[in-house]
N, C-alpha and C positions, 0 to 999 in steps of 0.2 A: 504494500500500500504506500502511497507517497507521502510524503512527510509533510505535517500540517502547522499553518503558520501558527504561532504564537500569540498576535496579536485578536482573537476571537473572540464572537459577543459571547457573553453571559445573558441566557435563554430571560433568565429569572430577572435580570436587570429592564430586561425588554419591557416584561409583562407588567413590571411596577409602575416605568417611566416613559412608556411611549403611545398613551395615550393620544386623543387628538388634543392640539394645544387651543386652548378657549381666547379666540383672538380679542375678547376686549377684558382681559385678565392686564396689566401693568408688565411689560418688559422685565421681564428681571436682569439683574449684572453678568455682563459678559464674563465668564472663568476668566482669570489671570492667564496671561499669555507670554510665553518669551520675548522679551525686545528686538528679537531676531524677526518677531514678524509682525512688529509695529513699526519697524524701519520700513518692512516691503510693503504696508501699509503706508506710509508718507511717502514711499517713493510714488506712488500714481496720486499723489494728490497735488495738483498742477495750481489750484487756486489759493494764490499765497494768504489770501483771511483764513480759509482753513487750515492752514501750516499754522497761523501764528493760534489760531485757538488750538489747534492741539501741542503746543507747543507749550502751553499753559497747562496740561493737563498735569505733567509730574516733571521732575527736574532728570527721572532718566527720560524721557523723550526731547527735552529741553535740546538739546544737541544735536538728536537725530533733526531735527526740524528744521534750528537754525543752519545747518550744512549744505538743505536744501532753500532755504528762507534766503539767504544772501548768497547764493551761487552767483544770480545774474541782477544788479540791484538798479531801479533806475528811476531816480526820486522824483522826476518829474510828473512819471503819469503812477506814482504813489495816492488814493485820495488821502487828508488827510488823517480818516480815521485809522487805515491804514496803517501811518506812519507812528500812531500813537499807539496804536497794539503792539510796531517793532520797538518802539522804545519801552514799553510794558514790559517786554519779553528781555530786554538787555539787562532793564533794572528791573525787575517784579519788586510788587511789593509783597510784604510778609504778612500781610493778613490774608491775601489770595493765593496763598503760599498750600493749603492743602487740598486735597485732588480733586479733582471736577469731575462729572461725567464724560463718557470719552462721545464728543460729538456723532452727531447720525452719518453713518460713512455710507454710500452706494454700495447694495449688494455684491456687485459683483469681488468689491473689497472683502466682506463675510465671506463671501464661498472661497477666496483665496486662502485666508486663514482655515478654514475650515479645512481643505484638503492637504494641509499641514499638521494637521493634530492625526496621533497615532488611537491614542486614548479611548475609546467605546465608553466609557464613565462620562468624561469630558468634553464625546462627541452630544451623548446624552443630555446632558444639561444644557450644552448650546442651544439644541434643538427646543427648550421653552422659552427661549427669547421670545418668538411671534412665530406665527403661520410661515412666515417667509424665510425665516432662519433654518425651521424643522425638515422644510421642505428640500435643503439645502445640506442640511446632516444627513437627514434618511439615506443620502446617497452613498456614503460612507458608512453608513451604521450597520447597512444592509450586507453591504459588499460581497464580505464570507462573513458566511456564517459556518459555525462548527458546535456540534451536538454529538455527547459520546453517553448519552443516556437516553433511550427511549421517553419519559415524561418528558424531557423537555422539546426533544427532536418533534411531538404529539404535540405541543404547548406551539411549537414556533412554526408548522403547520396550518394548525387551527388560526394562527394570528395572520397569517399569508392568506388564507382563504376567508376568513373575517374583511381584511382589509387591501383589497386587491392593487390598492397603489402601491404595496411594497415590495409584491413581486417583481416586478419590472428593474429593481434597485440590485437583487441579486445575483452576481457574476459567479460567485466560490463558493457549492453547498456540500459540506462534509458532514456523512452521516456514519456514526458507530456506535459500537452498543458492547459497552466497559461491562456491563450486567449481564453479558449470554452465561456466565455461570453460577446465574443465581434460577429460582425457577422461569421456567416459560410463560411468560404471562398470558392470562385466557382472550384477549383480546385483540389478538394479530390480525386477523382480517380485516377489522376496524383501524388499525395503528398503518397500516399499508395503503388502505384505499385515502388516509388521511393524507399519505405523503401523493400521494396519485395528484389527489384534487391539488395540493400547495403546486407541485411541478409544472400541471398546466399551467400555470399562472407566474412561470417563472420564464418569460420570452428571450429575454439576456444573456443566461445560464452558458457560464462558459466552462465551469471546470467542474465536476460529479462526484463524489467519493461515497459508494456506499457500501461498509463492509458490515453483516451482520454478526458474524461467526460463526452462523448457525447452515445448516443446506437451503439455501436461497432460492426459494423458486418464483420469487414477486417483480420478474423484470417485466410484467404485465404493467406494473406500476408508470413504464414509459411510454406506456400508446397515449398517441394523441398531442406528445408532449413538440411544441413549436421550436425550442431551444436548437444550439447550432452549437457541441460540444469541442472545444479542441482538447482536452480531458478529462479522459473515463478510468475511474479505479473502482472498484467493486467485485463481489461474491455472485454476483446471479447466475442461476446454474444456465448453461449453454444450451438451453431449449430455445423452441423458435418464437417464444417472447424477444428475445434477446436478439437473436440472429437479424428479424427482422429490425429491431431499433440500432442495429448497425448500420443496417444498409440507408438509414436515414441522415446517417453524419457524415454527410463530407468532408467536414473540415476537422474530425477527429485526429489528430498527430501522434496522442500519446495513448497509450491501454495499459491498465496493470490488471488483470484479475486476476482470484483467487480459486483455486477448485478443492471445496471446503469438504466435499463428499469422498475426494479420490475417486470421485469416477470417469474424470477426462483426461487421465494422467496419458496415456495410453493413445497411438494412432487410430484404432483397429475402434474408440469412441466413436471420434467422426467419420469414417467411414461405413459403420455397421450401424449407428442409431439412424432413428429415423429423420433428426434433424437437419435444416438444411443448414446448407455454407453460406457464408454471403457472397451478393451476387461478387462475377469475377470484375466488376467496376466497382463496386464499392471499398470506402475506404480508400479513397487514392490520395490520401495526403498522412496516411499512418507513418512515424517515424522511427518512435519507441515502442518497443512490446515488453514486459514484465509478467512473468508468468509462471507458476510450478507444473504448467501443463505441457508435456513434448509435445500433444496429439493438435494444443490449440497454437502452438507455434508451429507446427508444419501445417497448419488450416491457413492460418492468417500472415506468413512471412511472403508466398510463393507471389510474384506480381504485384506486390507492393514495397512502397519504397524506403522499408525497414532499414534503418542506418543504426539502431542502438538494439540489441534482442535481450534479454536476461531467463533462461529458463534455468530455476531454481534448481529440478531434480534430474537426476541423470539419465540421458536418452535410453531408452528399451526398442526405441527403433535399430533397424537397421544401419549400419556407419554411414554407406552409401546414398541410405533413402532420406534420414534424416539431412548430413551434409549437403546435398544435392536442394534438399527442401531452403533450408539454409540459404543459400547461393544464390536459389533465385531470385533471390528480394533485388530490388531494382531500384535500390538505396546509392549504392552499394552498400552491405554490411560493413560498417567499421570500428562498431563497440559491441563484444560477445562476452556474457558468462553463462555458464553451462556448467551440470556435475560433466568434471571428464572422466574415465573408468579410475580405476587408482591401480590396475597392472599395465606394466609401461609397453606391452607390444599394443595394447587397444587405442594408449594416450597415444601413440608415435601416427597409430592408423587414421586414426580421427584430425590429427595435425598435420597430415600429408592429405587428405581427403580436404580439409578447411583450406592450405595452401594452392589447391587447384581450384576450388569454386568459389574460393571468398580473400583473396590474397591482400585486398585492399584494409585487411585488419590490421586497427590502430592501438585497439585495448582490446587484451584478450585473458579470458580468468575461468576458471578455477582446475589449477593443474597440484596433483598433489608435489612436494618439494621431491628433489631431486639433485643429483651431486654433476661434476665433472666428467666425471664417469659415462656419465648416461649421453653418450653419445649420440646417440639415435633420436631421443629428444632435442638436445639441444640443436643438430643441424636440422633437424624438423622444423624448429621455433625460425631457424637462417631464411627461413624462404620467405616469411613475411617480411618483407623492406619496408616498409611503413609500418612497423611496432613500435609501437610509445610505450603503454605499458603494458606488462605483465605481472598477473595478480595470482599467489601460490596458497597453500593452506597454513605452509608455516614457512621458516627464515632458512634462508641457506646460508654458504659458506661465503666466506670472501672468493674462496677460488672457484665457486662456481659462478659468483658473477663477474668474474673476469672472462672464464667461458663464456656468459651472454655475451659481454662485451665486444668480445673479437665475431661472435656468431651474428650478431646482430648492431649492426655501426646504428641503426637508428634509435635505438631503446635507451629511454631516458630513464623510466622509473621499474623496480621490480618490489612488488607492496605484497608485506606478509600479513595473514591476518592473525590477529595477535587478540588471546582473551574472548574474540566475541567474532559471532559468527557472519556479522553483519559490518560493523562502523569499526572498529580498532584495527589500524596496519600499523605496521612495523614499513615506513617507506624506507627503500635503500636506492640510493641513485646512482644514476650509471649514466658510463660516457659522459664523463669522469666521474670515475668512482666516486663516495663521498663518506658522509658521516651518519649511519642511519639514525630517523626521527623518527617518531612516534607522531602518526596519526591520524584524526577524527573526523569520518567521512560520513556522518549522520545520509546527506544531503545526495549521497552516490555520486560523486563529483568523479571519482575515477573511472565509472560509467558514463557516462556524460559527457566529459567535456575531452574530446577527440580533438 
């Protein structure tokens, strides 16, 4: 599953505080802001009366103002009231000495600040200044959202199909559920057609994440759904719910699913069920694939322009059919990991098989370690000229990466994985040797960035 930003609403913050705002209720104080963005705030303020009143608001803006206040000064076509606000301003006086209200600024000033604050608290309280302020956070409040508990994922739902102007606001919907190993709640039918109705009503919807834990069979939940995804993470099991809500996204780039049953592990799935493939147009902007399923990456690599693969377990296909499946992505392939076998005549087969159908590989992983020795590996690994990195299970010797080095003039980095089976490497660099460093690839950056 991909990794979720940080910054995400609290479900329960929504439900207290974002009510509609009652437009003849009294403005209330704008949160405290950094001075960093009451400069970019005077910077678009061209009418020097308004520089010199806000220039009076507090002694740190006092400066920002004047910098702008006497850039270009020209006393003639000064009026003079004018002139009596800049001399206010040089000499204030000490009873007008404490802070004023910060004058009414053009919207379009609010919404700059606005899309500077990171804050979901913060964005919140903005939003009961007025109807016009709210309308202006909602953009930002909505954005992603992120729910790792069913009530509230039910809660933020309900409040999407309550109030249809908020759907439209939502780009990033991540759905999980921290609680599949408590009991099954009686009420799943209902909690699913809840997300149904919120999705129709989400037309924007750029990036998807729904993992349950559980065996998934609710990809029914996407008919009808208007949205144009460029990514899709999720458990839905690979029935032609599913298939068909492929063949609806063009502009899909990225895939990670999950096959939570173990039952698509296996080619002999998609060929032997009764379900269909997606059509051989669809998907033509797929880039990345992530997946523990051999059977759904030789479904969905072959005629598409698969540049990044990752499949989790080790192929049960054939070297040949698998490799060959592989290759034909029309990416070209240039970042792969894959179980490779762990007895070295299968890893050399599979490395000389990957060398003739996909030679344009840049990062390639998961090779169990291996010494100097193994000769037959390492002139296997020589045939890729464009290797950047290779990714092993654990740490080899100095002298075996001196063997890469001479095997391979292009290979920059050789990254062990260290502690954890996912984010910890032990990087060691190459051409020219170096000092190994420890680490932390949360984000699959070694995947990724070719």
């Amino acid at each position: 599953m991909g990794r979720i930003s940080p910054n995400t609403l609290e479900l329960d913050l929504v439900q207290r505080d974002m009510d509609i705002v009652d437009a003849t209720k009294p403005a209330q104080n704008i949160p405290a802001l950094p001075i960093e963005l009451h400069q970019e705030i005077l910077d678009h303020i061209e009418r020097r009366r308004d520089l010199c009143s806000l220039s009076r608001v507090s002694r740190a803006l006092q400066p920002v103002a004047e910098t702008l206040l006497y850039r270009t000064v020209d006393c003639d076509h000064f009026l003079p009231t004018t002139m009596e606000t800049i001399q206010a301003v040089v000499d204030p006086d000490p009873r007008t000495e404490a802070t004023q209200p910060i004058p009414q600024l053009p919207i379009e000033i609010y919404q700059e600040i606005i899309g500077h604050i990171t804050s979901k608290s913060d964005l919140l309280s903005l939003s009961l200044i007025s109807r016009a302020v709210q309308a202006l956070a909602e953009i930002y409040i909505y954005r992603t959202i992120e729910s790792r508990r069913r009530s509230r994922t039910e809660a933020f739902c309900q409040l999407v199909v309550r109030r249809p102007r908020i759907g439209p606001f939502v780009r990033s919907l991540t759905i999980a559920n921290d609680e599949r190993h408590t009991s099954y709640p009686a009420r799943v039918p209902q909690f699913w057609d809840t997300i149904a109705r919120a999705l129709r009503r989400m037309p924007q919807l750029e990036v998807l994440r729904v993992h349950d834990g559980f065996m998934n069979p609710n990809a029914r939940i996407l008919e009808r759904c208007t949205f144009s995804l460029r990514e899709l993470s999720c458990d839905f099991a690979f029935n032609d719910d599913f298939v068909a809500f492929l063949d609806t996204q063009p502009r899909l780039t990225s895939i990670d699913w999950a096959d939570n049953d173990n039952s698509a592990r296996a080619r002999n799935y998609f060929t032997n069920f009764s379900v269909k493939s997606p059509f051989p147009g669809s998907l033509p902007e797929l880039r990345m694939l992530h997946t523990d399923s051999v059977g759904m990456a030789m479904t969905l690599v072959p005629g598409r322009p698969v540049t990044h693969l990752w499949v989790s377990n080790e192929a049960k296909a054939a070297v040949e059919e698998f490799i060959t499946a592989m290759g034909s992505s029309t990416g070209p392939l240039l970042s792969l990991r894959m179980g490779f076998p762990f007895h070295k005549a299968l890893i050399v087969q599979y490395l000389l098989a990957l060398g003739e159908y996909a030679p344009g590989i840049r990062s390639l992983g998961f090779l169990r370690p291996f010494t100097s020795n193994d000769l037959e590996i390492v002139n296997a690994l020589a045939a890729f000229k464009d290797l950047h990195t290779l990714v092993l299970w654990s740490t080899v010797t100095s002298e075996t990466l001196r063997s890469l080095e001479y095997a391979c003039p292009s290979l920059k980095t050789v990254a062990c994985l260290h502690y954890s089976y996912a984010y910890e490497y032990v990087r060691m660099p190459v051409n020219p040797i170096g000092t190994p460093q420890p680490m932390h690839d949360p984000e699959l950056r070694l995947w990724k960035d070719v």
